[in-house]
ZAMARGU-4260 file (C-alpha; in steps of 0.2 Angstrom, whole numbers, plus 5000, padded with zeros to 4 digits):
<rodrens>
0) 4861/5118/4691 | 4858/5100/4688 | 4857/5089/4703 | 4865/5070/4699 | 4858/5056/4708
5) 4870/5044/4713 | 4874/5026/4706 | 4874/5011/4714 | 4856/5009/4723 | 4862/5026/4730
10) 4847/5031/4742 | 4846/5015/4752 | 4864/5013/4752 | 4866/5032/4761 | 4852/5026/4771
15) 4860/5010/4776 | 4878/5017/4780 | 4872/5031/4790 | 4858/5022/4800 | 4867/5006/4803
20) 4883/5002/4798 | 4893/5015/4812 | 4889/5014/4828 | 4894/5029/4833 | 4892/5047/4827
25) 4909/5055/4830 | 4916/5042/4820 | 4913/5055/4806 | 4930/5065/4813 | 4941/5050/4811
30) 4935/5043/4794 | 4935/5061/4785 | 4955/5063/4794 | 4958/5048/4786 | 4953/5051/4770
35) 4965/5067/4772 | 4979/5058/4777 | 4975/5045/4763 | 4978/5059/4750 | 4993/5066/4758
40) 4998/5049/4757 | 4996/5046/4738 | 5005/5065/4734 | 5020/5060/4746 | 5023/5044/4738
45) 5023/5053/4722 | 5036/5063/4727 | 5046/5048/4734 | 5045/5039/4718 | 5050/5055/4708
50) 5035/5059/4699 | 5033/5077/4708 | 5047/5085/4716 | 5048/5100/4728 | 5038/5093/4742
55) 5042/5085/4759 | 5035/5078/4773 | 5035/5093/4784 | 5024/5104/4768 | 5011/5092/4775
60) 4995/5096/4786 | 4977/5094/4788 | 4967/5110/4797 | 4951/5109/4806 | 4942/5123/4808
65) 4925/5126/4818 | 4912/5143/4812 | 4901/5141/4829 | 4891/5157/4821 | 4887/5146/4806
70) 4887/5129/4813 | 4900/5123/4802 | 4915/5112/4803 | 4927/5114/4789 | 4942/5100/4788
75) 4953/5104/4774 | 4971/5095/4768 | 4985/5100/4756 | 4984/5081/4748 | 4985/5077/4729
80) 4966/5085/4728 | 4955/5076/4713 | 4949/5082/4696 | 4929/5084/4692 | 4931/5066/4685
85) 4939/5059/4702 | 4925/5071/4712 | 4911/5061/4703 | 4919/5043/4703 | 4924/5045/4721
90) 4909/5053/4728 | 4897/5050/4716 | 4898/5032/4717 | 4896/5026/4734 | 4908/5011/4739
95) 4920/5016/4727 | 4939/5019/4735 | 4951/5028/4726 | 4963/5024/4741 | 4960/5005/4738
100) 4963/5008/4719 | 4978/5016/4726 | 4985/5003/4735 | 4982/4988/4721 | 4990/4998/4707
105) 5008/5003/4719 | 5020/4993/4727 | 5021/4994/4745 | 5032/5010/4754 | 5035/5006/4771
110) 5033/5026/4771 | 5016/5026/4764 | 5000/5021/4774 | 4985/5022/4765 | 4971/5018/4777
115) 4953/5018/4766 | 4949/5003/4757 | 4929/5004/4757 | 4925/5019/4750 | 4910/5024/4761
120) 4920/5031/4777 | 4917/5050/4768 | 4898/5047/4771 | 4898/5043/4788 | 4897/5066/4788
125) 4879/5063/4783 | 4877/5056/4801 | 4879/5073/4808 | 4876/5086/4794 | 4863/5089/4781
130) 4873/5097/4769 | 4891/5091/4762 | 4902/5104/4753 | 4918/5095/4747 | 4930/5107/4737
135) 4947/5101/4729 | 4959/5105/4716 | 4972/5090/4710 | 4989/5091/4712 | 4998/5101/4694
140) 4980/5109/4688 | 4973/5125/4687 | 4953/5121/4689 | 4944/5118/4706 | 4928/5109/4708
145) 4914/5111/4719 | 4904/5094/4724 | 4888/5096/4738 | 4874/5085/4741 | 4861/5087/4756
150) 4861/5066/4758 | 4853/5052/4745 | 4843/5063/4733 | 4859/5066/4724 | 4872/5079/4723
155) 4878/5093/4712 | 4896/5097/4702 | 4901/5113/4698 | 4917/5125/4695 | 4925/5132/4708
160) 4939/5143/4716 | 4954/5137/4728 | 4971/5141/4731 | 4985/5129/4731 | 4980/5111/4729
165) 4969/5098/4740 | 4953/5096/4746 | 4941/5105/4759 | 4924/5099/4766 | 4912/5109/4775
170) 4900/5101/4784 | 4884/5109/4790 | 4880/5103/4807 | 4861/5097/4807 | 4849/5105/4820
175) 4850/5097/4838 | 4837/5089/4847 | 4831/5082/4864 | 4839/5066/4857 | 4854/5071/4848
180) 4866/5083/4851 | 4876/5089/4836 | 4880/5107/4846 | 4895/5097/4852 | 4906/5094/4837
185) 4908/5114/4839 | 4916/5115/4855 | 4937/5114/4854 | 4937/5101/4867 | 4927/5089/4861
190) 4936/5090/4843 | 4953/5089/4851 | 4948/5075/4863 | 4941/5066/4845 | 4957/5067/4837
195) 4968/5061/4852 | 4958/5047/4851 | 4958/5038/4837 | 4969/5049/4826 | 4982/5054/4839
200) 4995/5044/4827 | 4989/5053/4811 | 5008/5056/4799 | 5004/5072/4800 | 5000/5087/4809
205) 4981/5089/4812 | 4981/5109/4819 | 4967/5118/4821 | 4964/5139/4830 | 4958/5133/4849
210) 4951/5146/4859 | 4962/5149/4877 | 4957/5161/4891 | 4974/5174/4898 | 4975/5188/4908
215) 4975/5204/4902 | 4992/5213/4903 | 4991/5227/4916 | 4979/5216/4927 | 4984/5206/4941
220) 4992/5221/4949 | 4990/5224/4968 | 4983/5242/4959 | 4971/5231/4946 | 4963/5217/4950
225) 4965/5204/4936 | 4956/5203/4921 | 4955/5190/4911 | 4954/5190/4890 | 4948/5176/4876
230) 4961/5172/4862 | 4964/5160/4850 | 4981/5150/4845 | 4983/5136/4833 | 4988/5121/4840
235) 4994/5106/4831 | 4982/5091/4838 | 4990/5074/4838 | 5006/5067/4841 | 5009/5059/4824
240) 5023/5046/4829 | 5017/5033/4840 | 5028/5029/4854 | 5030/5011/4849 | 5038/5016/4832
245) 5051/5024/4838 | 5068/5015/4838 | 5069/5008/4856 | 5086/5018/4859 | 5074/5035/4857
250) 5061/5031/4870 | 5065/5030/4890 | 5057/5019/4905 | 5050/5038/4911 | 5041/5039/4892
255) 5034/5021/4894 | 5026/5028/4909 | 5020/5042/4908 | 5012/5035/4891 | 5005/5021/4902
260) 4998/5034/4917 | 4990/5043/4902 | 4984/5032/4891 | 4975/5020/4903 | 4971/5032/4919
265) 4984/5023/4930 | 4992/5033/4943 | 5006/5019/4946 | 5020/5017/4935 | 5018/5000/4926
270) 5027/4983/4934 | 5033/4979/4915 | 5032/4985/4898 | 5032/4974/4883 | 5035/4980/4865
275) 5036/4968/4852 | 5035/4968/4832 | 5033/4953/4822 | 5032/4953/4801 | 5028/4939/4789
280) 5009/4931/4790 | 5004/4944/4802 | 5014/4964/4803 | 5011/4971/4820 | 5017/4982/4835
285) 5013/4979/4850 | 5017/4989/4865 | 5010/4980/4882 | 5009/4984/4901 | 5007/4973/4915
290) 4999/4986/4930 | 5006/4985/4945 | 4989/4982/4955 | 4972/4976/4950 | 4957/4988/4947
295) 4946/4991/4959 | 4933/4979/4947 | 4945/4966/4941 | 4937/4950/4948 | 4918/4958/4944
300) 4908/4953/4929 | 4909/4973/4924 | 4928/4972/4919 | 4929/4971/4904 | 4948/4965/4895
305) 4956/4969/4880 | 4970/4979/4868 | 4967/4994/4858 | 4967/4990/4840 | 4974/5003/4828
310) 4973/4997/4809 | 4991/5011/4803 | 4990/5020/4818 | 4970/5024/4817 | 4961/5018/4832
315) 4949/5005/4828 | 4946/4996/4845 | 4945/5002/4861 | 4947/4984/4869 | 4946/4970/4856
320) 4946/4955/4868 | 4951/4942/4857 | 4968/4947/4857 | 4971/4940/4876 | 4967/4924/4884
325) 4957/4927/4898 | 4970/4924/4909 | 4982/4937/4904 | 4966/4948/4905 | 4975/4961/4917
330) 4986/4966/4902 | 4983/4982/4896 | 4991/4990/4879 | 4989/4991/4862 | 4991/4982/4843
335) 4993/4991/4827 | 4994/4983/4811 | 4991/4985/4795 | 4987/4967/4790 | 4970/4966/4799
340) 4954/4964/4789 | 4940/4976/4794 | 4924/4977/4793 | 4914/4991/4781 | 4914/5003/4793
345) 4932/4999/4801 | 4925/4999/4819 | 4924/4982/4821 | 4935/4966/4816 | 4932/4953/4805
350) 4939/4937/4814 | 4951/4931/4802 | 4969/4922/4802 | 4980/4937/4806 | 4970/4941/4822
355) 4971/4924/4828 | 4991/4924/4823 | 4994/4940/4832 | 4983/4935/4847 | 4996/4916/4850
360) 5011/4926/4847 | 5007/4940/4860 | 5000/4924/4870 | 5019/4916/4870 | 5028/4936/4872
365) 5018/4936/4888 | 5022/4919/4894 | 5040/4922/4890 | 5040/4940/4902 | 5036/4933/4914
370) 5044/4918/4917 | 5058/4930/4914 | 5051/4940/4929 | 5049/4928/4940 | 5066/4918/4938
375) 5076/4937/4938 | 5065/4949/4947 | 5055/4940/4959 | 5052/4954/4969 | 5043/4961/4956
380) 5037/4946/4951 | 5031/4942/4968 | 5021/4959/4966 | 5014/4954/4951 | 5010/4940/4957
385) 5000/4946/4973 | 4989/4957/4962 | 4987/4944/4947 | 4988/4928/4955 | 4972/4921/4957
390) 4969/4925/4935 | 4981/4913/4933 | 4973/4901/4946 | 4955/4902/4936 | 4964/4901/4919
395) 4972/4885/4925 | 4954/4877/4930 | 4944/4885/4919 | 4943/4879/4901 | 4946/4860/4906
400) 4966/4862/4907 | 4966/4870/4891 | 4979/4879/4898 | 4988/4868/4906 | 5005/4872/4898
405) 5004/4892/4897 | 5001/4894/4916 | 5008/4880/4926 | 5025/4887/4928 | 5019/4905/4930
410) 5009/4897/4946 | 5015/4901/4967 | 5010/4892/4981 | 5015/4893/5001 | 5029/4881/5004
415) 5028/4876/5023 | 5047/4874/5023 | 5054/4889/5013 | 5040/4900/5022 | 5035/4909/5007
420) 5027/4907/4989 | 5035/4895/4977 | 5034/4889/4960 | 5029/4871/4958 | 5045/4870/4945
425) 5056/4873/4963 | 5047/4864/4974 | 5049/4848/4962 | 5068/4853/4962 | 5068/4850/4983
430) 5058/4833/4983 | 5065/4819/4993 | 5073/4805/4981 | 5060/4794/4989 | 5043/4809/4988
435) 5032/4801/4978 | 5018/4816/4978 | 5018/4832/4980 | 5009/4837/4993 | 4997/4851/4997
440) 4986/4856/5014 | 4969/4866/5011 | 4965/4879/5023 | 4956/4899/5027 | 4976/4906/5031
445) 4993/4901/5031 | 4994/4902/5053 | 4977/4889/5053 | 4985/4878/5041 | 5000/4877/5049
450) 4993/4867/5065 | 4983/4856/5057 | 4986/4838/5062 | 4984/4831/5043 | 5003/4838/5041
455) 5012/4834/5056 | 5018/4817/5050 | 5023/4827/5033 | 5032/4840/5042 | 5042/4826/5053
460) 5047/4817/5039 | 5053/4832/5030 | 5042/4833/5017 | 5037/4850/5011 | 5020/4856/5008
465) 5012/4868/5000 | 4996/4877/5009 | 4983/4882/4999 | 4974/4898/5003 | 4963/4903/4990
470) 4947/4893/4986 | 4952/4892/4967 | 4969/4880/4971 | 4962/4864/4974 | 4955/4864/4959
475) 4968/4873/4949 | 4978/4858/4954 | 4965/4842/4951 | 4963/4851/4933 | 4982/4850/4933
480) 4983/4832/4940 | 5002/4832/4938 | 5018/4842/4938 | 5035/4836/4931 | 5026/4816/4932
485) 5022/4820/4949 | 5007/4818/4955 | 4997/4831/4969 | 4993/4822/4986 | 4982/4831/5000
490) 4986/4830/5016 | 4967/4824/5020 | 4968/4810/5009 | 4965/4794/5018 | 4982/4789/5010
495) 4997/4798/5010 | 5009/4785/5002 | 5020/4786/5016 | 5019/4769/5025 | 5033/4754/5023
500) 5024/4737/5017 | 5028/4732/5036 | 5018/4747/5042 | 5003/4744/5030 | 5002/4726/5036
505) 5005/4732/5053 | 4990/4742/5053 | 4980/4732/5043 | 4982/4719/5056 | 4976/4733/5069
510) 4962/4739/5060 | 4953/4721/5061 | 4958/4718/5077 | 4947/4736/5082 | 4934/4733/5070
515) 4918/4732/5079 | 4923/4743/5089 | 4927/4755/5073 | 4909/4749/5065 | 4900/4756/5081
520) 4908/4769/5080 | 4903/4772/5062 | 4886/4767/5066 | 4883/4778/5082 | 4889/4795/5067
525) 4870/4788/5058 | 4879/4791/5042 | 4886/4805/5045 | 4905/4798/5040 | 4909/4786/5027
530) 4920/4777/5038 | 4929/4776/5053 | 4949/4771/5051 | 4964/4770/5063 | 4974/4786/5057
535) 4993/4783/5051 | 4997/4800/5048 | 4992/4808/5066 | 5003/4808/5079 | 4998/4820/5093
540) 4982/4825/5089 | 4967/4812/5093 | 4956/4814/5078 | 4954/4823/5061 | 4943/4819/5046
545) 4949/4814/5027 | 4940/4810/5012 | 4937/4799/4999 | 4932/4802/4983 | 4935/4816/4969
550) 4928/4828/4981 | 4937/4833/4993 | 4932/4843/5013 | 4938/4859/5007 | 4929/4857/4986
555) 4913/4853/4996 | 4915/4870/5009 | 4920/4879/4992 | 4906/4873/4982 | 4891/4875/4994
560) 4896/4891/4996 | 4893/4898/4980 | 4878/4908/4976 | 4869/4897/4964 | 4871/4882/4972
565) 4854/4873/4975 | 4859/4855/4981 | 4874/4856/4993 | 4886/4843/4987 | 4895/4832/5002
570) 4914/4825/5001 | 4915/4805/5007 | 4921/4810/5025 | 4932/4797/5034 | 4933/4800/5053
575) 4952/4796/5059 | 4956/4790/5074 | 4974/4790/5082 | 4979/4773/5088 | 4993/4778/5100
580) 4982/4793/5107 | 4976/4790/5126 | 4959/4792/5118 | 4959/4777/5110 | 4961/4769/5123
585) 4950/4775/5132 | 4937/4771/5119 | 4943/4752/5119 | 4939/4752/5136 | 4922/4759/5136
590) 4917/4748/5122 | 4922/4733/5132 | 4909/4737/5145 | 4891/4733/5136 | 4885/4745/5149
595) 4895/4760/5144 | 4889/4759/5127 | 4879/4775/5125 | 4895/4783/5134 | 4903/4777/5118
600) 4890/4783/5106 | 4895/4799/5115 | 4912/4800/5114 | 4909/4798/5095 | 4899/4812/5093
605) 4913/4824/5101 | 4927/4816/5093 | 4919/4819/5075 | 4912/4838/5080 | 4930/4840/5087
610) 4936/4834/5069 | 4923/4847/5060 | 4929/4863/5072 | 4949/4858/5064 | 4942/4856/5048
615) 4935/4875/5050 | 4915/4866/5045 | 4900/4870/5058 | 4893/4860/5070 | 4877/4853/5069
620) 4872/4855/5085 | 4883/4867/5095 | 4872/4866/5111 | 4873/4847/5112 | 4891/4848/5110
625) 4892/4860/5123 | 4883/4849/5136 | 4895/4834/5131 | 4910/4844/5136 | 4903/4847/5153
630) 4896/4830/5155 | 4914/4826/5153 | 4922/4837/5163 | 4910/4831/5177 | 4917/4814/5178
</rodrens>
């Protein structure tokens, strides 16, 4: 028999496609199902259009079948088969698609999915076999033809005997080694664990004999102990109807989750599920869940986000990460479309137009769900929000408030009035008529924020406040800058915007009454403060420290704490003093006596470590402040 080389630079073609173009072996299973389902395709869409009659859907299957004695898998399909000429145009050219022919020559049938485009998926078998048999007989012919080839040298065609029409291809499995294992692809689980993942929505039923274990009838008897026996059933593989191409009105909340618990190993039921379908410059289903907790590794490097990509049903992806934002990164789900342009060996994407239309609109169908959430559910939303939170914070700074618009309203915050989170939409909503700012407190816990001295003024006047917790929100907010035209105001800034015109010039007159005595003070920190200023927002309190600057107290605590930080950044640190405070007075006094000076330069040093210990920074010096206290209470 003659052996035919193949065209088109065949040997370093082969070479190429099974050494370099999949990444994985077992991608052989899904390509050589898809083929099968590609042929089924073209006979069923014959029938629909009238040119065959006599067959319907259910006459459809592809059969797997493993000989472990032989080492052989056979996958074989009742599709519309090809002739000897089809055999050697098909397989004997490599990179020649009779699906994609196929699909330019027919209108589109929403009925019809023809997945191969390339031509070269049917040779991703060479990865794991050394020997191909394909035998097929087309659709309305008496002849079957016999095709085998033992890799790039070239292949033989001859006649052949087959029952019925279609195709079946054997594949014999190469030898295992210390570095590969091909044994594998002959045990039942690993087959059906290939098929439920990336041909799980397959049209039609893959089946294949699986070998179960049973007990013997007449065992298991208090007379006989049980005994246990091998047998083999057929069993059909894949679900073939996804869940999100069902109509709506056939698919419950329990289905949703129970496809979410199995799908993505979660033993919660999701918070929210999302199905959306869009057609036009981009065809696509989507189903999406939002978990109701974070993984363990969320926040670590070793997360890793994305959707499951199926190209008609076929899983191409397992987490193609440009279809989220990396703020909606907790989302998990899937997208299948049948607009997406692959790559030659369909497991990667080639980033293209569709993808970057599919990935804004899911982008503005998770905005919109949320909002919905949080004005509607907000307990759940409050859920949500406890486990995803701190993503939306990062998205907000991160990216130089590219953001900005998708994550400001989706935002909660601690209201010192309402005592529990709120959105910044409703605490604008509350501002007093004459609240120029919104203002915010930094702090380690909701309890220590609430007596620090910075608000007290705040709090009297009625103004509410929102404590920041987390080490992100300071810098969510600077990225934000504004909200509504308002503008965000910390408590520990120097100014507050609260005084009259006849308080400013009221203090401004006491401020230069006090200054040398606020100058020595300043001077007896040896640079330690930027300034010393009479305080207009203490009341009770004797002292507390503000900034100025971009960089605020808490920013500085935040940033030096980080891992690769090198130089230690420091904010402008202003020391304020209470006016009205009996310790002022005092001060006043002791600076009036040139011979109580050092007990001045003292007092200073107390004040500001006082001033650190609210701020929750470290002393310098914690024995020196130590003998200060008991120097003072010896007087």
């Amino acid at each position: 028999m003659e052996t035919k080389e193949f065209k088109a630079e065949s040997k370093r073609l082969l070479d190429l496609m099974i050494n370099s173009i999949y990444t994985h072996k077992e991608i052989f299973l899904r390509e050589l199902i898809s083929n099968a389902s590609d042929a089924i395709d073209k006979l069923y869409y014959h029938s629909l259009s009238g040119e065959v009659s006599g067959l319907s859907r259910d006459d459809f299957s592809i059969n797997i079948a493993l000989d472990k004695e032989n080492r052989t898998i056979t996958i074989t399909d009742n599709g519309c088969g090809m002739t000897k000429d089809e055999l050697e145009a098909n397989l004997g050219t490599i990179a020649k698609s009779g699906s994609l022919d196929f699909k330019q020559t027919q209108e589109k049938n929403d009925d019809i999915d023809i997945i191969g485009q390339f031509g070269v998926g049917f040779y991703s078998a060479f990865m794991v076999s050394d020997c191909v048999t394909v035998t097929s007989r087309a659709f309305g012919s008496d002849e079957a033809w016999q095709w085998q080839s033992h890799g790039a040298e070239g292949y033989t065609l001859e006649p052949a005997q087959m029952e019925g029409h279609g195709t079946r291809i054997v594949l014999s499995l190469k030898e295992s080694s210390e570095e590969e294992n091909y044994d594998e692809f002959l045990q039942d689980y690993r087959i059906t664990g290939l098929v439920k993942q990336y041909s799980d929505y397959i049209r039609y039923p893959i089946r294949m004999a699986v070998e179960r274990s049973r007990i013997k009838e007449g065992t298991g008897t208090e007379d006989k102990p049980a005994e246990y026996e091998t047998y083999t059933e057929v069993e059909t593989l894949n679900s073939m109807v996804p869940i999100w191409r069902k109509q709506k009105s056939e698919v419950t909340d329990e289905d949703y989750n129970n496809f979410y618990k199995e799908k993505f190993f979660d033993y919660e039921d999701p918070l929210k599920v999302i199905r959306t379908s869009t057609e036009g410059a981009a065809t696509y289903d989507a189903l999406l869940f939002i978990p109701s907790r974070a993984p363990l590794n969320y926040y670590s490097k070793d997360y890793e986000k994305g959707l499951q990509l199926y190209a008609s049903g076929v899983l191409i992806m397992q987490r193609c990460a440009d279809l989220l934002p990396d703020c909606f990164s907790f989302v998990r789900g899937l997208v299948d479309s049948q607009d997406l342009s692959l790559n030659i060996s369909r497991e990667m994407l080639q980033h293209d137009r569709q993808l970057k239309v599919i990935a804004g609109r899911l982008e503005k169908k998770i905005k919109s769900e949320l909002l919905s959430m949080l004005k509607n559910d907000r307990e759940t939303y409050d859920k949500f929000f406890k486990a995803f939170g701190l993503q939306l914070k990062y998205g907000l700074y991160s990216g130089y408030g590219q953001n900005k618009e998708l994550l400001q309203d989706l935002v909660l915050f601690y209201s010192s009035s309402e005592k529990k989170l709120v959105s910044l939409e409703e605490y604008v909503s509350r501002m007093k008529g004459d609240q120029k700012y919104i203002y915010y407190v930094c702090g380690e816990s909701v309890s220590r924020i609430d007596h620090l001295p910075q608000i007290e003024l705040l709090k009297d006047k009625g103004y509410e406040v929102l404590y920041l917790t987390d080490e992100i929100d300071e810098f969510a907010l600077k990225m934000l800058y504004t909200y509504a035209d308002k503008e965000f105001r910390s408590a520990s800034d120097s100014d507050l915007g609260l005084e009259t015109e006849e308080e400013k010039e009221e203090a401004k007159k006491q401020t230069e009454e006090n200054k040398p005595l606020l100058d020595f003070l300043k001077d007896s920190l040896e640079g330690k403060v930027s300034a010393v200023r009479l305080s207009q927002k203490l009341k009770s309190h004797p002292v507390c420290l503000s900034s100025d600057g971009p960089l605020s107290i808490e920013m500085e605590k935040v940033l030096n704490s980080l891992p690769a930080a090198e130089e230690k950044v420091k904010a402008e640190r202003v020391l304020e003093i209470n006016a009205g405070h009996p310790v002022f007075g005092k001060l006043q006094a002791l600076y009036a006596d040139p011979s109580k000076q050092d007990r001045v330069k003292a007092y200073a040093g107390l004040l500001y470590n006082q001033a650190l210990l609210i701020e929750g920074l470290p002393i310098e010096d914690p024995v020196a402040f130590s003998n200060s206290i008991c120097e003072l209470m010896q007087e």
